[in-house]
PAFIMI-594476 format. One record per residue (C-alpha): residue number from 1; residue in one letter; x, y, z. Coordinates in steps of 0.05 Angstrom, whole numbers. Example, Ala and Ser with C-alpha at 12.3 -4.5 7.8 and 13.67 -1.06 7.14 Angstrom:
2
(1, 'a', (246, -90, 156))
(2, 's', (273, -21, 143))
END
This chain:
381
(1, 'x', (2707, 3268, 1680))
(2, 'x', (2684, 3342, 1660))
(3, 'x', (2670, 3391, 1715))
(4, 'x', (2603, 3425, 1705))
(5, 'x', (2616, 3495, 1712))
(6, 'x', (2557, 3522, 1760))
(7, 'x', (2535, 3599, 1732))
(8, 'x', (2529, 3644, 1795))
(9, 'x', (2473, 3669, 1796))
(10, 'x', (2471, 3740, 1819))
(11, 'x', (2450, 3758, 1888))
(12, 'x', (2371, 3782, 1884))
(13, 'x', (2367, 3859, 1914))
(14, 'x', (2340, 3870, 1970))
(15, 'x', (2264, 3884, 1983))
(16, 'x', (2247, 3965, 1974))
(17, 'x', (2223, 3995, 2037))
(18, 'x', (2156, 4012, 2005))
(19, 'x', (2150, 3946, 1982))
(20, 'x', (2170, 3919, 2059))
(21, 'x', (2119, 3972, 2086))
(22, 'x', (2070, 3951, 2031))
(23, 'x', (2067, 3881, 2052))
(24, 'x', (2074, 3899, 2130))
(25, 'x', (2014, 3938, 2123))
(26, 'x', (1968, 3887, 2090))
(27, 'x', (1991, 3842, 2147))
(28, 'x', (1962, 3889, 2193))
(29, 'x', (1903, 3906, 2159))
(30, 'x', (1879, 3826, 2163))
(31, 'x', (1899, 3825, 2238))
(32, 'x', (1867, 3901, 2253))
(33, 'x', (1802, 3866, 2271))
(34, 'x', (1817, 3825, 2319))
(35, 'x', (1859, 3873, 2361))
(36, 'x', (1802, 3922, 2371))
(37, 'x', (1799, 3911, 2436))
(38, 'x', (1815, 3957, 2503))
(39, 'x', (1889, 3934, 2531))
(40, 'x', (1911, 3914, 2464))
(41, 'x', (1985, 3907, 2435))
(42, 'x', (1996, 3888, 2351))
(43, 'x', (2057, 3851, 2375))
(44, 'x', (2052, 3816, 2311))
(45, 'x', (2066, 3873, 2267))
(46, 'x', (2113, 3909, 2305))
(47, 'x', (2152, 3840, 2306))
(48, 'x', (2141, 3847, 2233))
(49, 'x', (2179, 3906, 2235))
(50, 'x', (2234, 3882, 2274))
(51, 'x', (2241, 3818, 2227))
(52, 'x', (2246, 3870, 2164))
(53, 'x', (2290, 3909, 2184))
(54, 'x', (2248, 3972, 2195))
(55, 'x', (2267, 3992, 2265))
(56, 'x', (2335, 4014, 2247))
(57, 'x', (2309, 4033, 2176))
(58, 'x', (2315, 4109, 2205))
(59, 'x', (2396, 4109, 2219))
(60, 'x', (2441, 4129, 2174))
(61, 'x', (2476, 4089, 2130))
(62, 'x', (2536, 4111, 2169))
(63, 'x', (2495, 4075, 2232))
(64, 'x', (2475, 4006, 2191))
(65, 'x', (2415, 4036, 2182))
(66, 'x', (2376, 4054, 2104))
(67, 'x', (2368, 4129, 2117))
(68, 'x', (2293, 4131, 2122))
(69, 'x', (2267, 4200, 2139))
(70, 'x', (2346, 4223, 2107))
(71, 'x', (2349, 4267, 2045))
(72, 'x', (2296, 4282, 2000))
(73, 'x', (2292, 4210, 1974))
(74, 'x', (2293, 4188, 2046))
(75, 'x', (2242, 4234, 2072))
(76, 'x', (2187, 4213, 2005))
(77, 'x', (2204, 4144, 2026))
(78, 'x', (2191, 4156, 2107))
(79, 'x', (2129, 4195, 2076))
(80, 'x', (2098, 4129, 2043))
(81, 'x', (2120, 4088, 2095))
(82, 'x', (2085, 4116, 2148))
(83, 'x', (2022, 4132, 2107))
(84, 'x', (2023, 4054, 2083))
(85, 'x', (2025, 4029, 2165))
(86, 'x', (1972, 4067, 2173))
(87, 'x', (1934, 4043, 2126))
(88, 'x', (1936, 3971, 2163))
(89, 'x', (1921, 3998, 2231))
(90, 'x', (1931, 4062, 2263))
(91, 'x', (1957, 4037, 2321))
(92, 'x', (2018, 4007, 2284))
(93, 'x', (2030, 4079, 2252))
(94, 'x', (2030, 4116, 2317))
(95, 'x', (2078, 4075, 2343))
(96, 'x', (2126, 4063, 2290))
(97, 'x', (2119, 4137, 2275))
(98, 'x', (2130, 4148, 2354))
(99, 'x', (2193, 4095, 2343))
(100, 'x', (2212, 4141, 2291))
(101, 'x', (2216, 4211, 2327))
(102, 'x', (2243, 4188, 2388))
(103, 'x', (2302, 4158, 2335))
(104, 'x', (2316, 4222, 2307))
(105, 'x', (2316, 4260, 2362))
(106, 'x', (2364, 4226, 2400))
(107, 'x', (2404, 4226, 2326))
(108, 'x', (2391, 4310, 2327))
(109, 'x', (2409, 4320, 2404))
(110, 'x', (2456, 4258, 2437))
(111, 'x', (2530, 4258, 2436))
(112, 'x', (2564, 4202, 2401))
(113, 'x', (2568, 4156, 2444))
(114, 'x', (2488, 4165, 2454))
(115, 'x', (2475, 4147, 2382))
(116, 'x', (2513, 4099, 2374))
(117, 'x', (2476, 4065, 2436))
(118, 'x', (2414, 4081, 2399))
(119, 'x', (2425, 4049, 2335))
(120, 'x', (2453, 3987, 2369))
(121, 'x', (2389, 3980, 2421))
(122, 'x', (2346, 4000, 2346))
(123, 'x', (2382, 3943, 2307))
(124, 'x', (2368, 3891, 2370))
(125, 'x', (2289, 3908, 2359))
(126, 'x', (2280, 3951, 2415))
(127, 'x', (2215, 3995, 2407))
(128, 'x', (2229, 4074, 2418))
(129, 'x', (2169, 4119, 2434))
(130, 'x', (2170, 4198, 2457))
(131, 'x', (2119, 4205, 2509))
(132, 'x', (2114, 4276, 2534))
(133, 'x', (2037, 4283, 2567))
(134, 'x', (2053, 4296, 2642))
(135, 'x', (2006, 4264, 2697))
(136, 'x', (1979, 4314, 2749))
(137, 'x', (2053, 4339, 2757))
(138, 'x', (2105, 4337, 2707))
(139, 'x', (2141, 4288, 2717))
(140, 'x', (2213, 4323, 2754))
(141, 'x', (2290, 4293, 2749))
(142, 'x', (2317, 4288, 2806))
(143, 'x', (2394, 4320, 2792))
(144, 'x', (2390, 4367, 2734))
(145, 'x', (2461, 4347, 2705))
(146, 'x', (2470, 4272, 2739))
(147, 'x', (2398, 4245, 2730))
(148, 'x', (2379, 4220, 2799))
(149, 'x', (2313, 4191, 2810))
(150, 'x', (2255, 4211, 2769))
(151, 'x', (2189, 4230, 2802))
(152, 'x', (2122, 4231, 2767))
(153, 'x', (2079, 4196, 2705))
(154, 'x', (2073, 4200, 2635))
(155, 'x', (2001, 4194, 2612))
(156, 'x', (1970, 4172, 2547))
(157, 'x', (2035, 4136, 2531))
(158, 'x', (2035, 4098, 2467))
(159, 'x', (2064, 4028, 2473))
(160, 'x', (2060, 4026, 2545))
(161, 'x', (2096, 3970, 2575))
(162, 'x', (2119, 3951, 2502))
(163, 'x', (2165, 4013, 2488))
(164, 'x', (2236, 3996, 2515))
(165, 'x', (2269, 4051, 2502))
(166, 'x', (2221, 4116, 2516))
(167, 'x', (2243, 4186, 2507))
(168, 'x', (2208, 4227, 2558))
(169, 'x', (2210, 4297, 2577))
(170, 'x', (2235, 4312, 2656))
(171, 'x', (2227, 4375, 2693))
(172, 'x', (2293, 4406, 2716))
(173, 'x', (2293, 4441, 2779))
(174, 'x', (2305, 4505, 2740))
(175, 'x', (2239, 4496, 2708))
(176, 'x', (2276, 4484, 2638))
(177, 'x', (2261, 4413, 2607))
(178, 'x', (2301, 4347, 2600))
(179, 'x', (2310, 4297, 2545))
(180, 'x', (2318, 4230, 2581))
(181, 'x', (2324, 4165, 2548))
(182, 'x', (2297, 4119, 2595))
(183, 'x', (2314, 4036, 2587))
(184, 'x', (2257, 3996, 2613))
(185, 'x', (2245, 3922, 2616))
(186, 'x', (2184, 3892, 2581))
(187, 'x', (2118, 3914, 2617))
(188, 'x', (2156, 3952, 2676))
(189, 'x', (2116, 4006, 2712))
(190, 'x', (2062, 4008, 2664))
(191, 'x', (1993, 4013, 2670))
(192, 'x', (1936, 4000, 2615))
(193, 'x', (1873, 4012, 2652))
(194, 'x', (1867, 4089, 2644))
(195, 'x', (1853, 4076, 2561))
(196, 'x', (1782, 4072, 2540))
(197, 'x', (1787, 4114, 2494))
(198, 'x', (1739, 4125, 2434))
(199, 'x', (1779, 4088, 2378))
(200, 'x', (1861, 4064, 2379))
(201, 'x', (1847, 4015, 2421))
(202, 'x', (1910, 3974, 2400))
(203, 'x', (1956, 4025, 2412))
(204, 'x', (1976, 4006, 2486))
(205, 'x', (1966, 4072, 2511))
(206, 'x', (1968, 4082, 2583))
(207, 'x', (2010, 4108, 2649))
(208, 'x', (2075, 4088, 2665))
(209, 'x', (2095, 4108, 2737))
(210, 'x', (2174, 4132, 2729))
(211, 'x', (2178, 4150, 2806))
(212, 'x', (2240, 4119, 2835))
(213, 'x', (2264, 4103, 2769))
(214, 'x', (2344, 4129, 2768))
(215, 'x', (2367, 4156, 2708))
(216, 'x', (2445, 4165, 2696))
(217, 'x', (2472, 4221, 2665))
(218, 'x', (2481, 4181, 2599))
(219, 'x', (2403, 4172, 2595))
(220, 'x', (2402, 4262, 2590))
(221, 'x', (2393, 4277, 2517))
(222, 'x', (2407, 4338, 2499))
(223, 'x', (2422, 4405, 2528))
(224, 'x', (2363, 4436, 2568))
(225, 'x', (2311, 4461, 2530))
(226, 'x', (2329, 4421, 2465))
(227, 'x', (2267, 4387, 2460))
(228, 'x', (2223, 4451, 2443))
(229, 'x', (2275, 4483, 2397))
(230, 'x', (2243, 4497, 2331))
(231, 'x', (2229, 4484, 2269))
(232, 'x', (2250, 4408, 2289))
(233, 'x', (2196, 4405, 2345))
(234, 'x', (2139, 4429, 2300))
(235, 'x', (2158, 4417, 2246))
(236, 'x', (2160, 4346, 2261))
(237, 'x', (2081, 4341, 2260))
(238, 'x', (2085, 4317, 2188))
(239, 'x', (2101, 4251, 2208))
(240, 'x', (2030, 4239, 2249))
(241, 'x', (1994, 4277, 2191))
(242, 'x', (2032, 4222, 2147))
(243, 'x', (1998, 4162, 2189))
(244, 'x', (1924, 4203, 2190))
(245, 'x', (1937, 4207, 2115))
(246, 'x', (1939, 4124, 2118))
(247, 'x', (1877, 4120, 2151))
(248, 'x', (1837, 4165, 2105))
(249, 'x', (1853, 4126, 2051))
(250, 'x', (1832, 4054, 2088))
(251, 'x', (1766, 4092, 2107))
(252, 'x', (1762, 4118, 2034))
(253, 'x', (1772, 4045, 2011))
(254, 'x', (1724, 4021, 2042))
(255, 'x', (1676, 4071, 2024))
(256, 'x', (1684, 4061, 1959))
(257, 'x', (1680, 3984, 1967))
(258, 'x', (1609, 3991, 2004))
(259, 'x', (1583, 4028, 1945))
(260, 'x', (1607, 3983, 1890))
(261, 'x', (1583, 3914, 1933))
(262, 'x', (1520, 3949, 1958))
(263, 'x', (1486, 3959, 1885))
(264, 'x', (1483, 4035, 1897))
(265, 'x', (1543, 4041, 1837))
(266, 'x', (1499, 4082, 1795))
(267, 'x', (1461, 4127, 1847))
(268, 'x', (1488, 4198, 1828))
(269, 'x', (1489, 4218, 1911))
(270, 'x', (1530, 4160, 1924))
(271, 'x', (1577, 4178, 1858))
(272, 'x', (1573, 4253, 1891))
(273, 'x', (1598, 4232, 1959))
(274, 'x', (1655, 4181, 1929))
(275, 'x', (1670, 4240, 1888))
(276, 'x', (1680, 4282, 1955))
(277, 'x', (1713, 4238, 1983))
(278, 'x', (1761, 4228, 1929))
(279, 'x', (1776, 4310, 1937))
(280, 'x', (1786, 4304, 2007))
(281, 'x', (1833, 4231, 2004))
(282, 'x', (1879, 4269, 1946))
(283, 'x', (1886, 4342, 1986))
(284, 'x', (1911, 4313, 2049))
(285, 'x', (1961, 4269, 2004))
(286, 'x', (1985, 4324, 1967))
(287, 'x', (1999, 4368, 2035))
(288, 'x', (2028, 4308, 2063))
(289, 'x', (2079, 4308, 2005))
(290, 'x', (2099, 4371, 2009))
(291, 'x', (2101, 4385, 2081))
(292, 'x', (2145, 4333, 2091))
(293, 'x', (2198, 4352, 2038))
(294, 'x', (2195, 4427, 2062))
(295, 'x', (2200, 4408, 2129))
(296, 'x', (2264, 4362, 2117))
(297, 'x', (2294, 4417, 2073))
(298, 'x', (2362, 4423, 2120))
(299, 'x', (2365, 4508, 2072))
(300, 'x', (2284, 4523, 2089))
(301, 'x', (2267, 4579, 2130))
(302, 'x', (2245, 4557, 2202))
(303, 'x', (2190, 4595, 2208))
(304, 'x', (2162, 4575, 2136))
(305, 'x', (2165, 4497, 2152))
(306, 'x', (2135, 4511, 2226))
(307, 'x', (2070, 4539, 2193))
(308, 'x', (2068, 4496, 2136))
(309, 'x', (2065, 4441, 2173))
(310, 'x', (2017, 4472, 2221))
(311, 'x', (1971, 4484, 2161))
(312, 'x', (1980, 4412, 2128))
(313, 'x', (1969, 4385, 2200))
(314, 'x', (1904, 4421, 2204))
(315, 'x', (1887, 4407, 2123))
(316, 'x', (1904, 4327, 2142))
(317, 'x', (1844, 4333, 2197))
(318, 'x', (1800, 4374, 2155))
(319, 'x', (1810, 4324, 2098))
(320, 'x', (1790, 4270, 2150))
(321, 'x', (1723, 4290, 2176))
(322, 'x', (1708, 4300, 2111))
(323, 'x', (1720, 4224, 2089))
(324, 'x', (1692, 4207, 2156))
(325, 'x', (1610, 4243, 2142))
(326, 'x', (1615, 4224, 2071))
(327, 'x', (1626, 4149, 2085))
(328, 'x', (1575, 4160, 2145))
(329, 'x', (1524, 4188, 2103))
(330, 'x', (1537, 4142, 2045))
(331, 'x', (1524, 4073, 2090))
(332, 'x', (1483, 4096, 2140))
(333, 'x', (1469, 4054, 2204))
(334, 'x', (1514, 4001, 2185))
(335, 'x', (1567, 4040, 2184))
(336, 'x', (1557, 4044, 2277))
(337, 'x', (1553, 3972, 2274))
(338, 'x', (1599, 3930, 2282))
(339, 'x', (1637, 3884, 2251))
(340, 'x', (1631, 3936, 2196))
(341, 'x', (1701, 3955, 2175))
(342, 'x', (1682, 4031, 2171))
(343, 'x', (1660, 4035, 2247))
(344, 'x', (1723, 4010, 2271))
(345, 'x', (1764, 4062, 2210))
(346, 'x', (1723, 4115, 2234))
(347, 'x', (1726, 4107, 2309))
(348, 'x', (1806, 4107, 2307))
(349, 'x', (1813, 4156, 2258))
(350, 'x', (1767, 4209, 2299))
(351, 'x', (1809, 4195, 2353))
(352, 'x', (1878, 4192, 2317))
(353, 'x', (1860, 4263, 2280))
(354, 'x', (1855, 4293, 2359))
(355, 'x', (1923, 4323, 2358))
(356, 'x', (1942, 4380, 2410))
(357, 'x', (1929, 4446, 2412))
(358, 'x', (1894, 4463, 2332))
(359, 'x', (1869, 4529, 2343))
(360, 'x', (1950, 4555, 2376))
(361, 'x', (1970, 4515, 2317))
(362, 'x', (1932, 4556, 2262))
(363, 'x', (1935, 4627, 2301))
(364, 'x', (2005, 4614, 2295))
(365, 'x', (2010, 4603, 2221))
(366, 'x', (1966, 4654, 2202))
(367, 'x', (2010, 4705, 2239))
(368, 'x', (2054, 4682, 2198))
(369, 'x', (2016, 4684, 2138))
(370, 'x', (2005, 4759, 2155))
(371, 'x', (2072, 4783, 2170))
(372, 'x', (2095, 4767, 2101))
(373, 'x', (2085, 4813, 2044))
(374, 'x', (2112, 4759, 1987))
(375, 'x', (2054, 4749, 1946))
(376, 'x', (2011, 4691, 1953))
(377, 'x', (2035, 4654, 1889))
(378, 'x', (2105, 4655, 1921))
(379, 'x', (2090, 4648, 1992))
(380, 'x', (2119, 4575, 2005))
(381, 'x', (2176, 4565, 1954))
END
């Protein structure tokens, strides 16, 4: 009897992460409809996330993780990543990106101990978020180096009653501010009713009342004052401009696809405004790009990333409206109604592009700006 020898056959790769992000995001895209609604969660896609892989995509290797975010392959990757979820939906950017800071600050500030905790909750599929908009009071820790009981809100958190693992920012007695990485049960202490906002309706955002929670001192990340060290805590703003940069090009798609199934292909002012657009879509790409690989550049000069960032953050919003009244003007009324794709585009990317404090942010990098007396050419190498 002759044995057939079976051939091996090598082991496939594994999936890219743009090619997992890629195929997350046109998941979310199909579903972004339906989820336009006030009170909203795409639990879906961010199960889609945990299924791939993606929330421990930003660990180190070292972690079990595929160093998203990590060197400057990492950071191009984290870079298209983010700009592809937010292609789908928004809502899914903000909070994987939100999933994604929280990550790297605990990576940036905890001991060992605290990141190895981290990448084990990260790898079981539990969402992070960093939620830092105080209620009428900040919200205060009870026992600046035990933790204690918390007292207060956060407000306008992303995810709320969704994110298990939420960095938040506590008030110490001394004023100074508190990492804390809080461990919450699905849909404790939250409350959706204070979001009706304008557009990101999916995005869970709401109040979670932390009074009475107790924190141990394992849940303090950080020494005090950590949180606002720069360039890491402006610097960081790339990310967000990463996701806007998604949903200018979704609302750019679709502009383009109104014009080409609308008959209007050959009138020169709707050519002229695709054209805009086109200008705007590519300049808040190519700041994008570059922000994030100056920002992640461990030999850059702190100040340098902190105010190029601060410009590409404003660029990114400037590149926005500008898609925004050029698909507005190009479709007209149909454009308000819905179920018109670019009412719901435009509605969450208005409200998406509302990031805080602009005008600080560009004062700030045009001091900078000033102060230096390298020529123009050479100002940002």
């Amino acid at each position: 009897m002759t044995a057939v020898l079976q051939k091996r056959q090598p082991a496939s790769p594994p999936p890219s992460i743009e090619a997992i992000a890629q195929r997350l995001s046109m998941q979310a895209a199909r579903r972004a409809e339906d989820l336009d609604d006030d009170e909203t969660f795409p639990a879906e896609d961010i199960a889609g996330l945990v299924a791939s892989g993606m929330m421990a995509a930003p660990l180190p290797e070292a972690l079990g993780g595929r160093d998203l975010g990590i060197g400057r392959v990492g950071v191009q990757q984290l870079a298209t990543v983010l700009s592809l979820l937010g292609r789908g939906n928004l809502s899914v950017g903000q909070l994987y990106e939100g999933h994604v800071r929280a990550l790297k600050l605990v990576l940036a500030y905890g001991t060992k101990v605290q990141r190895e905790s981290a990448a084990a909750d990260a790898h079981a599929g539990h969402l992070f978020g960093l939620w830092t908009v105080d209620g009428r009071e900040p919200l205060r820790l009870g026992n600046p180096t035990t933790g204690g009981k918390l007292v207060g809100a956060k407000i306008q958190a992303a995810g709320a009653g969704y994110v298990t693992r939420p960095l938040i920012t506590a008030q110490r007695s001394d004023g100074r501010t508190q990492l804390v990485l809080a461990k919450l049960p699905l849909g404790a202490r939250a409350s959706l009713a204070s979001w009706r906002a304008h557009g990101m309706r999916a995005s869970a955002s709401g109040t979670v009342d932390f009074t009475g929670f107790e924190v141990d001192r394992a849940a303090l990340i950080g020494e005090p004052g950590a949180f606002g060290r720069e360039p890491l805590f402006s610097a960081s703003a790339w990310r967000v401009a990463a996701v806007q940069l998604g949903g200018i090009e979704a609302l750019f798609d679709a502009l383009r696809l109104d014009i080409r199934q609308s008959g209007s292909r050959d009138n020169p002012l709707q050519l002229a405004r695709a054209g805009e657009a086109a200008i705007a879509a590519e300049t808040a790409r190519l700041w994008v790009q570059r922000a994030a690989l100056m920002a992640e550049n461990p030999e850059g000069e702190a100040e340098a990333k902190v105010a190029y960032v601060q410009l590409a953050r404003l660029a990114v919003e400037r590149a926005g409206a500008d898609v925004i009244a050029r698909a507005h003007h190009a479709i007209g009324l149909p454009g308000f109604m819905r179920p018109h794709a670019v009412e719901r585009l435009t509605r969450d990317l208005e409200t998406y592009l509302r990031q805080p404090d602009p005008d600080g942010a560009l004062t700030r990098a045009g001091a900078h700006v000033v102060a230096k007396d390298t020529p123009g050419a050479a100002l940002w190498r």
